[in-house]
Biopython code that builds the backbone (N, CA, C, O; Angstrom):
import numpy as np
from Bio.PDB.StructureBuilder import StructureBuilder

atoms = [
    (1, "UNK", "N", (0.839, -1.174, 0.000)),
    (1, "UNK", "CA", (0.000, 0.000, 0.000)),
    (1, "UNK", "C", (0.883, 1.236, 0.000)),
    (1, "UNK", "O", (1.787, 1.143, 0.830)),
    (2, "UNK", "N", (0.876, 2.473, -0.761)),
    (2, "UNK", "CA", (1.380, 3.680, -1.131)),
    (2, "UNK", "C", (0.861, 4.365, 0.129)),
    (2, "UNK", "O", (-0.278, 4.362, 0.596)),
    (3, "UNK", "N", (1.977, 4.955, 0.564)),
    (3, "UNK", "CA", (1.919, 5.701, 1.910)),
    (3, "UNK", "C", (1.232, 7.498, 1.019)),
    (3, "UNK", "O", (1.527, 8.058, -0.037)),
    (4, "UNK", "N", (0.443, 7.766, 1.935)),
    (4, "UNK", "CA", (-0.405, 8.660, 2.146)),
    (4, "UNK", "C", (-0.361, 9.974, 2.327)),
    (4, "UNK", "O", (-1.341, 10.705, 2.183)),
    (5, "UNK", "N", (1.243, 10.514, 2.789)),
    (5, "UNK", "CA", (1.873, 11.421, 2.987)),
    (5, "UNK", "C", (2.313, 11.871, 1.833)),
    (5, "UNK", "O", (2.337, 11.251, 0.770)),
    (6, "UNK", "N", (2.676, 13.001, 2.047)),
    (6, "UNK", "CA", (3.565, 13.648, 0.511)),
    (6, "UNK", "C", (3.895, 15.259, 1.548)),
    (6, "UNK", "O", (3.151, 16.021, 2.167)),
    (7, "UNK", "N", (5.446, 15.209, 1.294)),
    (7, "UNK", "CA", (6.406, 16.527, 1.711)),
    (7, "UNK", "C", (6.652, 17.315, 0.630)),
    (7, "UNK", "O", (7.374, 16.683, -0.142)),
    (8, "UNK", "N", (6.368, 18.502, 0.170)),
    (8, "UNK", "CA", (6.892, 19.208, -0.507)),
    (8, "UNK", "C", (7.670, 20.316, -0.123)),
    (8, "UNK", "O", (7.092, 21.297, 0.344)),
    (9, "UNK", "N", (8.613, 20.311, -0.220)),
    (9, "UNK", "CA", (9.892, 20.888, 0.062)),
    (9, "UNK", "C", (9.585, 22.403, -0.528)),
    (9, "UNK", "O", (10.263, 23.333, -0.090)),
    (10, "UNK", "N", (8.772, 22.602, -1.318)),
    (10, "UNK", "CA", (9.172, 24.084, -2.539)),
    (10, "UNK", "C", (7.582, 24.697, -2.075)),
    (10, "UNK", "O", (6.457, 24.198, -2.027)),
    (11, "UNK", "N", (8.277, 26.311, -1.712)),
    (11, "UNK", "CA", (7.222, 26.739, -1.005)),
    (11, "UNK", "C", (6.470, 27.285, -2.053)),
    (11, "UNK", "O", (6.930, 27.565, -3.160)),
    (12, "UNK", "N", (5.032, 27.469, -1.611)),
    (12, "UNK", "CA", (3.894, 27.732, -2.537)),
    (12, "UNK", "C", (4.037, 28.889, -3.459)),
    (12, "UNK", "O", (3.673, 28.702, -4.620)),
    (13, "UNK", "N", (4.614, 30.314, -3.059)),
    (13, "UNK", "CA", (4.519, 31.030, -3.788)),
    (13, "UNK", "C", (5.601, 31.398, -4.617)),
    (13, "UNK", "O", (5.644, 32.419, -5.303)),
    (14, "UNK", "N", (6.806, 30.199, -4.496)),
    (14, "UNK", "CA", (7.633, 30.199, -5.237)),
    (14, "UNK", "C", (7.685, 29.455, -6.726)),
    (14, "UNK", "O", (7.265, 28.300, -6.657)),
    (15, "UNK", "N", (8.059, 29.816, -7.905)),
    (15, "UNK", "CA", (8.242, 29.136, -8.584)),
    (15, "UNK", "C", (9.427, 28.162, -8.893)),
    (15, "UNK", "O", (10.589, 28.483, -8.647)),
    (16, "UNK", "N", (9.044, 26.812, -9.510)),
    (16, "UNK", "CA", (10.198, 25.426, -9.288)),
    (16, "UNK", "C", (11.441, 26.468, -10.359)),
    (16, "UNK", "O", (11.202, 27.181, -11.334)),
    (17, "UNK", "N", (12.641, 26.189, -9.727)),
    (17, "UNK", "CA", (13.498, 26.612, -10.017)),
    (17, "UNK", "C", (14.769, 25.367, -10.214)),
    (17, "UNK", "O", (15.628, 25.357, -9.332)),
    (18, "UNK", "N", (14.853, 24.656, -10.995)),
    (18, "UNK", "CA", (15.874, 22.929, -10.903)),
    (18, "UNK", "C", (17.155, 23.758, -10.815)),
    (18, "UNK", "O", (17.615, 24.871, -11.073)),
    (19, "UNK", "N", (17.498, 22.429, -10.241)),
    (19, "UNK", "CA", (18.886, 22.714, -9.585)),
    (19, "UNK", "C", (19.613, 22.634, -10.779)),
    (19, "UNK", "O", (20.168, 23.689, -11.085)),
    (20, "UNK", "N", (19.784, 21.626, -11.597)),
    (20, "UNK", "CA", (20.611, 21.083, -12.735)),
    (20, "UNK", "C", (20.345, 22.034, -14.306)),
    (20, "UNK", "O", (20.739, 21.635, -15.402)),
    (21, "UNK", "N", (19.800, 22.982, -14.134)),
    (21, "UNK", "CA", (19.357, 23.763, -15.543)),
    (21, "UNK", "C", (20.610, 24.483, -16.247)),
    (21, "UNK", "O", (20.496, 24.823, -17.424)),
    (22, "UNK", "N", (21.842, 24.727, -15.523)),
    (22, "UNK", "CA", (23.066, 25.217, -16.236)),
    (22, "UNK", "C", (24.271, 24.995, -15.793)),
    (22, "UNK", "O", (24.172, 24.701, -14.601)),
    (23, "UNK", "N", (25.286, 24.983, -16.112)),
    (23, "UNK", "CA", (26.305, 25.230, -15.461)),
    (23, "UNK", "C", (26.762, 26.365, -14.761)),
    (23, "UNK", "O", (26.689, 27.485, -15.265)),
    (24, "UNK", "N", (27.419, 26.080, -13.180)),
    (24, "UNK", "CA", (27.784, 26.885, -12.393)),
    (24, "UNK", "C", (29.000, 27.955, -12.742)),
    (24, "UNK", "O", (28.985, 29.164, -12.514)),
    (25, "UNK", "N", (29.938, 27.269, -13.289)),
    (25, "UNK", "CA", (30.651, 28.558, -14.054)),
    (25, "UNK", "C", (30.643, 28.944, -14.966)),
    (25, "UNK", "O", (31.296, 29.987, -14.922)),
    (26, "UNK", "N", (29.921, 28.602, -16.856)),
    (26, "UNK", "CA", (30.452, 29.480, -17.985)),
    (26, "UNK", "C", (28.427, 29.491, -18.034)),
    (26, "UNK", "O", (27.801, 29.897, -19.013)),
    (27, "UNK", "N", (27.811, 28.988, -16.832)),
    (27, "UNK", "CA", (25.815, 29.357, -17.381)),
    (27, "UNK", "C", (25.632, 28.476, -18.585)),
    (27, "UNK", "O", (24.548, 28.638, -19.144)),
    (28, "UNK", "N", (26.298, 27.734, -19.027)),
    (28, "UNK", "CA", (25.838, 26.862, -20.284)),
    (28, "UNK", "C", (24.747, 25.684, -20.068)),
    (28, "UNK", "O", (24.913, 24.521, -19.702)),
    (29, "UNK", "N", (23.348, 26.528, -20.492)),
    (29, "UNK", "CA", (22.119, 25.088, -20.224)),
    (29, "UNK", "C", (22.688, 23.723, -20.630)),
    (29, "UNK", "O", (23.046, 23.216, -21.693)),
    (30, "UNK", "N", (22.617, 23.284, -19.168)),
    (30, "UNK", "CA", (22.480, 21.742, -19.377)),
    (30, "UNK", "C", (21.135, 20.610, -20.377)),
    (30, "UNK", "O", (20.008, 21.073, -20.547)),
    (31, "UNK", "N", (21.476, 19.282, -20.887)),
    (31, "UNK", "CA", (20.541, 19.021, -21.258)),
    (31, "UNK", "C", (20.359, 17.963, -20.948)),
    (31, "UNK", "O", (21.308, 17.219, -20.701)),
    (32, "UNK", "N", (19.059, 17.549, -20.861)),
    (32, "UNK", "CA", (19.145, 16.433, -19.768)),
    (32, "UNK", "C", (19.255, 15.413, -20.306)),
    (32, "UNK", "O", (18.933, 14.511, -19.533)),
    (33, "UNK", "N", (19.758, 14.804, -21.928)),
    (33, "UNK", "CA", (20.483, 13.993, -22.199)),
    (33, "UNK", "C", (22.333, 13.753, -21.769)),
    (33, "UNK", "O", (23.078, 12.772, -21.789)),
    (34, "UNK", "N", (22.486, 15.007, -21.457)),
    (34, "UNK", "CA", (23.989, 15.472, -21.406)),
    (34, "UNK", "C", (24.624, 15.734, -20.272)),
    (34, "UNK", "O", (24.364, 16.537, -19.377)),
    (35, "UNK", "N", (26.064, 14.453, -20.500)),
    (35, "UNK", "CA", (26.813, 14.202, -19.000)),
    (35, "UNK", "C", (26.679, 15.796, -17.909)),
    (35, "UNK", "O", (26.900, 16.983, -18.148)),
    (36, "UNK", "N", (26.233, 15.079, -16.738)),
    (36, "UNK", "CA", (27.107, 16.754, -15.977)),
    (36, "UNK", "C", (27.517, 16.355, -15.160)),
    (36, "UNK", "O", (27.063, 15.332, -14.648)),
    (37, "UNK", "N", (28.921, 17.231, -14.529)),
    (37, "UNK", "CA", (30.173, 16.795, -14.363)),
    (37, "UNK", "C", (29.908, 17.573, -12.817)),
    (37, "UNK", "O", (29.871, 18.803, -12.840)),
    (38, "UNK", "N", (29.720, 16.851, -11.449)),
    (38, "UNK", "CA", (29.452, 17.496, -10.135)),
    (38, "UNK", "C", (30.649, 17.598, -9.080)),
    (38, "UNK", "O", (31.508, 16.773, -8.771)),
    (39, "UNK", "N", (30.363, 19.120, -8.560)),
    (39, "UNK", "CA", (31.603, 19.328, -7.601)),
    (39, "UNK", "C", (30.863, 19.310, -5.958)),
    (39, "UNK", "O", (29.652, 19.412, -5.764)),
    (40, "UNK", "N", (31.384, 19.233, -5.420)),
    (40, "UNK", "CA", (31.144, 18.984, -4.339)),
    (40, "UNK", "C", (29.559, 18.490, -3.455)),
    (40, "UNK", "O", (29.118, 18.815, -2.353)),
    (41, "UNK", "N", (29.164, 17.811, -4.263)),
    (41, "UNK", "CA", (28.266, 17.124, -3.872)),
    (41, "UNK", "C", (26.418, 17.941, -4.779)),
    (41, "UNK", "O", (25.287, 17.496, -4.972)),
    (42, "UNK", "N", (27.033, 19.075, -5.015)),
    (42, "UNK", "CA", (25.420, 19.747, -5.401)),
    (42, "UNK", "C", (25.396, 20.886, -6.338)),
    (42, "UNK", "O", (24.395, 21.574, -6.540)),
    (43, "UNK", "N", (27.578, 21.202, -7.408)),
    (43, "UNK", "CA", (27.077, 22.192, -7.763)),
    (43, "UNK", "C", (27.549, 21.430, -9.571)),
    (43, "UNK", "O", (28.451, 20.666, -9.915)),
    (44, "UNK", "N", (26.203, 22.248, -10.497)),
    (44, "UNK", "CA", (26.993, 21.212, -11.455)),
    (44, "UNK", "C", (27.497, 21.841, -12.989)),
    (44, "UNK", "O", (27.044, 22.827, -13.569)),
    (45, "UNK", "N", (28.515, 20.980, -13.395)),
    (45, "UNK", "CA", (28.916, 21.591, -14.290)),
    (45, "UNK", "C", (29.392, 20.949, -15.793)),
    (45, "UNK", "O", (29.820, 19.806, -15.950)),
    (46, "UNK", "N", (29.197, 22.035, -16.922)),
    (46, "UNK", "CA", (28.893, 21.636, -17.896)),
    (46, "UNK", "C", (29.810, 20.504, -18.918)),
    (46, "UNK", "O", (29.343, 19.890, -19.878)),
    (47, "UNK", "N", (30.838, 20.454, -18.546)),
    (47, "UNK", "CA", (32.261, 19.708, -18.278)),
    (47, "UNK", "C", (33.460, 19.675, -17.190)),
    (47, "UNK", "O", (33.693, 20.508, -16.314)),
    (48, "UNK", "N", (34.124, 18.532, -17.478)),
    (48, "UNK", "CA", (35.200, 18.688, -16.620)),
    (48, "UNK", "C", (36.322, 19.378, -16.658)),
    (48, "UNK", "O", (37.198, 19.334, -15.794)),
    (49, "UNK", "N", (36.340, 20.125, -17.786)),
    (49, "UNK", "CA", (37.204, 21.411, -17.923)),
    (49, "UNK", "C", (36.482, 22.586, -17.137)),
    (49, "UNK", "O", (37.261, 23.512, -16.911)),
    (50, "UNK", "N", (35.229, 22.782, -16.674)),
    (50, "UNK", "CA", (34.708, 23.664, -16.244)),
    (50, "UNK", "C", (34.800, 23.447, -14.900)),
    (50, "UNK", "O", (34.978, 24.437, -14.191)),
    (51, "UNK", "N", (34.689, 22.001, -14.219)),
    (51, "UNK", "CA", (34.462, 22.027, -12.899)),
    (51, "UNK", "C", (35.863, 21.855, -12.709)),
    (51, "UNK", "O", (36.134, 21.449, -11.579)),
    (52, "UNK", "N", (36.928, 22.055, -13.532)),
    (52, "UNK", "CA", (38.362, 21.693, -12.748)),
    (52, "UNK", "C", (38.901, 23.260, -12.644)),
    (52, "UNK", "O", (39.902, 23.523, -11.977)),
    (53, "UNK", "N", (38.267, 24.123, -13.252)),
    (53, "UNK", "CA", (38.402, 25.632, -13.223)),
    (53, "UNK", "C", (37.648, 25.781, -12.175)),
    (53, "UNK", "O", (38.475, 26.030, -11.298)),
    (54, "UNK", "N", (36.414, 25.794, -11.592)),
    (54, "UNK", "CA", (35.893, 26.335, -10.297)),
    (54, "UNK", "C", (37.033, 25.484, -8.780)),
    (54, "UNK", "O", (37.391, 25.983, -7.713)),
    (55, "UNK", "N", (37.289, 24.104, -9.358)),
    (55, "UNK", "CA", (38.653, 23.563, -7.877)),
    (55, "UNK", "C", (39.576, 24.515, -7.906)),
    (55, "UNK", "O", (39.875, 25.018, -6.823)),
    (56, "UNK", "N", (40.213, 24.969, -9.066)),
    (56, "UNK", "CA", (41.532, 25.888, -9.047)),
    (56, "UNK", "C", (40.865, 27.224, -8.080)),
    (56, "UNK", "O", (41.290, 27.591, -6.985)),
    (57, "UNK", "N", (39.662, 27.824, -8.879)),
    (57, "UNK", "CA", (39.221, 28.746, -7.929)),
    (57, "UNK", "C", (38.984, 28.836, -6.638)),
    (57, "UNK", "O", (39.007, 29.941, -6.097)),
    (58, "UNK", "N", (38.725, 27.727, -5.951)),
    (58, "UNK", "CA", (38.331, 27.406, -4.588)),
    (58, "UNK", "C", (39.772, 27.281, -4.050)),
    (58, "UNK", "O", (40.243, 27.806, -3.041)),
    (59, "UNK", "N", (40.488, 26.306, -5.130)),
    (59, "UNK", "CA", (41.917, 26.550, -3.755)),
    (59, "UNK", "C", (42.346, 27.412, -3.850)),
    (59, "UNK", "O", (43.133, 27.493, -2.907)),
    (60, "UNK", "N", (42.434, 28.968, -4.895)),
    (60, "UNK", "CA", (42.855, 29.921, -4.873)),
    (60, "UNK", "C", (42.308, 30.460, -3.616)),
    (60, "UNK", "O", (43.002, 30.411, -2.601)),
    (61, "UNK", "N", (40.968, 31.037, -3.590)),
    (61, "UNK", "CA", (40.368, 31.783, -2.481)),
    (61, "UNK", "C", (40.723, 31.051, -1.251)),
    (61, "UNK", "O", (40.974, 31.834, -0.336)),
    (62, "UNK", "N", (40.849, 29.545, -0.858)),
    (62, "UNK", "CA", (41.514, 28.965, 0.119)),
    (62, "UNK", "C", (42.813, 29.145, 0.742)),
    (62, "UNK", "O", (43.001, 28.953, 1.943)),
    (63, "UNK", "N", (43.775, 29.540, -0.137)),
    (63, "UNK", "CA", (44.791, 30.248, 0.230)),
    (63, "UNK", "C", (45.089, 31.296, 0.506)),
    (63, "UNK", "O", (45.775, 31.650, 1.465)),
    (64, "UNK", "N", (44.252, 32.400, -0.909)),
    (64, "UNK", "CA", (44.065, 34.129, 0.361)),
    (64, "UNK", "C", (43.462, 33.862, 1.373)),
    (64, "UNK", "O", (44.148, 34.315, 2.289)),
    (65, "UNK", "N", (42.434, 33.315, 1.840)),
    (65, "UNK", "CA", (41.836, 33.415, 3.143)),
    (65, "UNK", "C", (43.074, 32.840, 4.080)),
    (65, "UNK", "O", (43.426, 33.614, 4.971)),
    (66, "UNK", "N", (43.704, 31.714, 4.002)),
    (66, "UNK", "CA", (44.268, 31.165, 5.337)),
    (66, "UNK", "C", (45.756, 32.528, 5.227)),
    (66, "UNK", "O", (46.287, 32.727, 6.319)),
    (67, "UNK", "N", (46.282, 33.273, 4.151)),
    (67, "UNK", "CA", (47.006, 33.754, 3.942)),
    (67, "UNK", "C", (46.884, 35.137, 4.774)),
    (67, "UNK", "O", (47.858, 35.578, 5.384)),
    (68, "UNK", "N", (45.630, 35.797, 4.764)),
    (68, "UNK", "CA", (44.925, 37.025, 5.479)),
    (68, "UNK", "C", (44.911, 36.476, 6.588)),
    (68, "UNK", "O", (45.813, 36.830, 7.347)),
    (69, "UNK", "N", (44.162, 35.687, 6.978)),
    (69, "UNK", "CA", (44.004, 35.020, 8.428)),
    (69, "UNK", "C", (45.642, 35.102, 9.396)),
    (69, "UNK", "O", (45.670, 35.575, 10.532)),
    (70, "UNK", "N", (47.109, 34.461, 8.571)),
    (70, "UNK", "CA", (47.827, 34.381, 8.871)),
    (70, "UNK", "C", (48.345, 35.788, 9.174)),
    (70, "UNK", "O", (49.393, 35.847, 9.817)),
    (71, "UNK", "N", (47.798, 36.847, 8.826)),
    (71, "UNK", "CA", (48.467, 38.398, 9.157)),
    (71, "UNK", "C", (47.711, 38.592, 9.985)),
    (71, "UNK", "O", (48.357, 38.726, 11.024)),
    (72, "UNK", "N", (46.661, 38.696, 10.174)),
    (72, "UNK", "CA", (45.828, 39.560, 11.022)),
    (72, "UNK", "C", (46.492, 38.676, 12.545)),
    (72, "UNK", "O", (46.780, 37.489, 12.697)),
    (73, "UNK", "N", (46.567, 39.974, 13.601)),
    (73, "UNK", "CA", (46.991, 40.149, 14.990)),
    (73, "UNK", "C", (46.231, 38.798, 15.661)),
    (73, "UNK", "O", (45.191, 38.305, 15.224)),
    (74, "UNK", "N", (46.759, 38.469, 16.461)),
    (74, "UNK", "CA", (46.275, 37.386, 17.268)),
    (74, "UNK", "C", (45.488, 38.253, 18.511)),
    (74, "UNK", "O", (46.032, 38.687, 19.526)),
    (75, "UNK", "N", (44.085, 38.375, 18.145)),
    (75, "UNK", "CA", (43.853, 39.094, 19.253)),
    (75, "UNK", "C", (43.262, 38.542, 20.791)),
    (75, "UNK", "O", (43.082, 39.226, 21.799)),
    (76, "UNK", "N", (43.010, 36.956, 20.588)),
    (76, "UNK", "CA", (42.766, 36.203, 21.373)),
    (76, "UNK", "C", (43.410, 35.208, 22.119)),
    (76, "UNK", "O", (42.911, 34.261, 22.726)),
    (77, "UNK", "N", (44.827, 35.612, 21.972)),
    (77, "UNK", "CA", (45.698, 34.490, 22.389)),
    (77, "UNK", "C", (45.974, 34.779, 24.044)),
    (77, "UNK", "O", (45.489, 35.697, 24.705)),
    (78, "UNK", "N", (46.809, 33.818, 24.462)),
    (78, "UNK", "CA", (46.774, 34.202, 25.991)),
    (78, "UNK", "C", (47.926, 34.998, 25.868)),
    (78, "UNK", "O", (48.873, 35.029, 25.082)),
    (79, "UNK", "N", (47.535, 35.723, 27.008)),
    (79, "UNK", "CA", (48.571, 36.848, 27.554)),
    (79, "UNK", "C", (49.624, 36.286, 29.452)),
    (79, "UNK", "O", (49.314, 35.756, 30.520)),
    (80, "UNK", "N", (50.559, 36.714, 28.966)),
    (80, "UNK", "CA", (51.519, 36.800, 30.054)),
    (80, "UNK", "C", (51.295, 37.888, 30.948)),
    (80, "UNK", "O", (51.834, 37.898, 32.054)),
    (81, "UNK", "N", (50.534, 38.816, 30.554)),
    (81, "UNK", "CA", (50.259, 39.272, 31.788)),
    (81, "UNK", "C", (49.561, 39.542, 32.694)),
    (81, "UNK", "O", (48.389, 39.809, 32.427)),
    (82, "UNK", "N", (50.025, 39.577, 34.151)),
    (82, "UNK", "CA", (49.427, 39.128, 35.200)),
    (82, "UNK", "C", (47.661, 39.683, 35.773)),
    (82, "UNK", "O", (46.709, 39.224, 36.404)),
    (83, "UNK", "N", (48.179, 41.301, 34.848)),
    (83, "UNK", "CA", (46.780, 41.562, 35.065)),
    (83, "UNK", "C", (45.146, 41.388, 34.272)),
    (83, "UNK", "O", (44.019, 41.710, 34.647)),
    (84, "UNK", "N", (45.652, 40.742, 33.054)),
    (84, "UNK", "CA", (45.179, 40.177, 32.224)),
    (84, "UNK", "C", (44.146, 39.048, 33.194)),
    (84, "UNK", "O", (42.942, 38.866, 33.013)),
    (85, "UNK", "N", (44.689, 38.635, 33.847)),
    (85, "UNK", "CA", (44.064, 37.208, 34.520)),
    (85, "UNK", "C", (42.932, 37.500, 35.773)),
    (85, "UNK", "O", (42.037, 36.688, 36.005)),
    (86, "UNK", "N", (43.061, 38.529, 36.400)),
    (86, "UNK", "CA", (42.386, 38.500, 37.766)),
    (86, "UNK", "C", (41.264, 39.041, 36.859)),
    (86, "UNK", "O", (40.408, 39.467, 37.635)),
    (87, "UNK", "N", (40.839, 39.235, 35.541)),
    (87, "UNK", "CA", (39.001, 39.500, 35.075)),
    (87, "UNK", "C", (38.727, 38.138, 34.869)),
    (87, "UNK", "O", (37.603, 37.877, 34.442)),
    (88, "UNK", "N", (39.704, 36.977, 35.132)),
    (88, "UNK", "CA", (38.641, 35.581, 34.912)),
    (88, "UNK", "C", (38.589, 34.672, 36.229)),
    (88, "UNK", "O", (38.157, 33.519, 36.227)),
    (89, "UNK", "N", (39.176, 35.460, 37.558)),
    (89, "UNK", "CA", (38.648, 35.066, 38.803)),
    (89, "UNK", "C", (37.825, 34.261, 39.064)),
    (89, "UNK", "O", (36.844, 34.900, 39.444)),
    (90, "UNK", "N", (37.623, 33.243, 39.093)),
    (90, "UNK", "CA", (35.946, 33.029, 40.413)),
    (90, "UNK", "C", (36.086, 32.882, 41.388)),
    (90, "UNK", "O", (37.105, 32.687, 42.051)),
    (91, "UNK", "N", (34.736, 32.978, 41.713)),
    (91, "UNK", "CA", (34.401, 33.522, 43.236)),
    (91, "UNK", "C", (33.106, 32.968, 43.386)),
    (91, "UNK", "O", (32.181, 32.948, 42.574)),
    (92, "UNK", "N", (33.189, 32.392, 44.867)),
    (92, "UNK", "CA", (31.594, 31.627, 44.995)),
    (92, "UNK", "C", (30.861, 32.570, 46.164)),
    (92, "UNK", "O", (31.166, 32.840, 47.325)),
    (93, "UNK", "N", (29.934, 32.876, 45.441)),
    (93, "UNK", "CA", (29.215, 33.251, 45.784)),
    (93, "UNK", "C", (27.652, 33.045, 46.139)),
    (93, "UNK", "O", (26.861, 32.665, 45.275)),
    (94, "UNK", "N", (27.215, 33.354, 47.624)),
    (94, "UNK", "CA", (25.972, 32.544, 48.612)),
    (94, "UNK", "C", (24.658, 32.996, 48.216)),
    (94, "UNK", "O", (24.344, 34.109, 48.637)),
    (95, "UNK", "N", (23.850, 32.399, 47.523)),
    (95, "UNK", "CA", (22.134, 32.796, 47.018)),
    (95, "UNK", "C", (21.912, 32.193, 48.267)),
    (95, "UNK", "O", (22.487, 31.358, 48.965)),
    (96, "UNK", "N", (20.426, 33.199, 48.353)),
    (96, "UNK", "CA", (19.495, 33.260, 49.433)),
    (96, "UNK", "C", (18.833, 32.765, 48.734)),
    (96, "UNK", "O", (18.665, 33.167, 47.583)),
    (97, "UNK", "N", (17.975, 31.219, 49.496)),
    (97, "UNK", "CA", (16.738, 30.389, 49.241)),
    (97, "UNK", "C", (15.628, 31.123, 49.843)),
    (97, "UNK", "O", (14.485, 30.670, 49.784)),
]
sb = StructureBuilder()
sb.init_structure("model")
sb.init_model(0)
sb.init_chain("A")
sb.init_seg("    ")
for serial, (resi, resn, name, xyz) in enumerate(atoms, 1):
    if name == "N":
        sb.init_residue(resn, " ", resi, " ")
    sb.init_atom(name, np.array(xyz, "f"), 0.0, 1.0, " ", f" {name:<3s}", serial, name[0])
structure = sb.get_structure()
């Protein structure tokens, strides 16, 4: 027996928009006879010359980011000094029941 339920994911006043209708980097409509070539699990593309150009791109931006990251000041690291420490004190303190 066919279960009775039905989830639709796509809200009412939206129109269906498919995931698979072009490629993610050069926009070239896909056809749905025609291989498509997927990067990371959901984005897709129109060959594998195309999706090996969006990896180069990703490890590019992967490297400015950890590269920026690597300049910017450590502003959270621990400090040596002494007065630095007595704002993380505790102290027990007696509630009235």
């Amino acid at each position: 027996m066919a279960s009775a339920f039905f989830f639709d994911a796509e809200a009412l006043s939206e129109p269906s928009v498919p995931a698979l209708d072009a490629c993610a980097l050069c926009a070239k409509p896909l056809g749905r006879d025609s291989d498509i070539f997927m990067y990371r699990g959901d984005t897709p593309f129109c060959s594998e010359e195309c999706r090996h150009e969006q990896m180069q791109l990703d490890a590019i931006h992967a490297r400015q980011a950890a590269r920026s990251a690597a300049r910017r000041p450590q502003q959270y690291s621990a400090r040596a000094d002494p007065e630095s420490s007595r704002h993380h004190e505790s102290r027990k303190v007696s509630v009235a029941t």
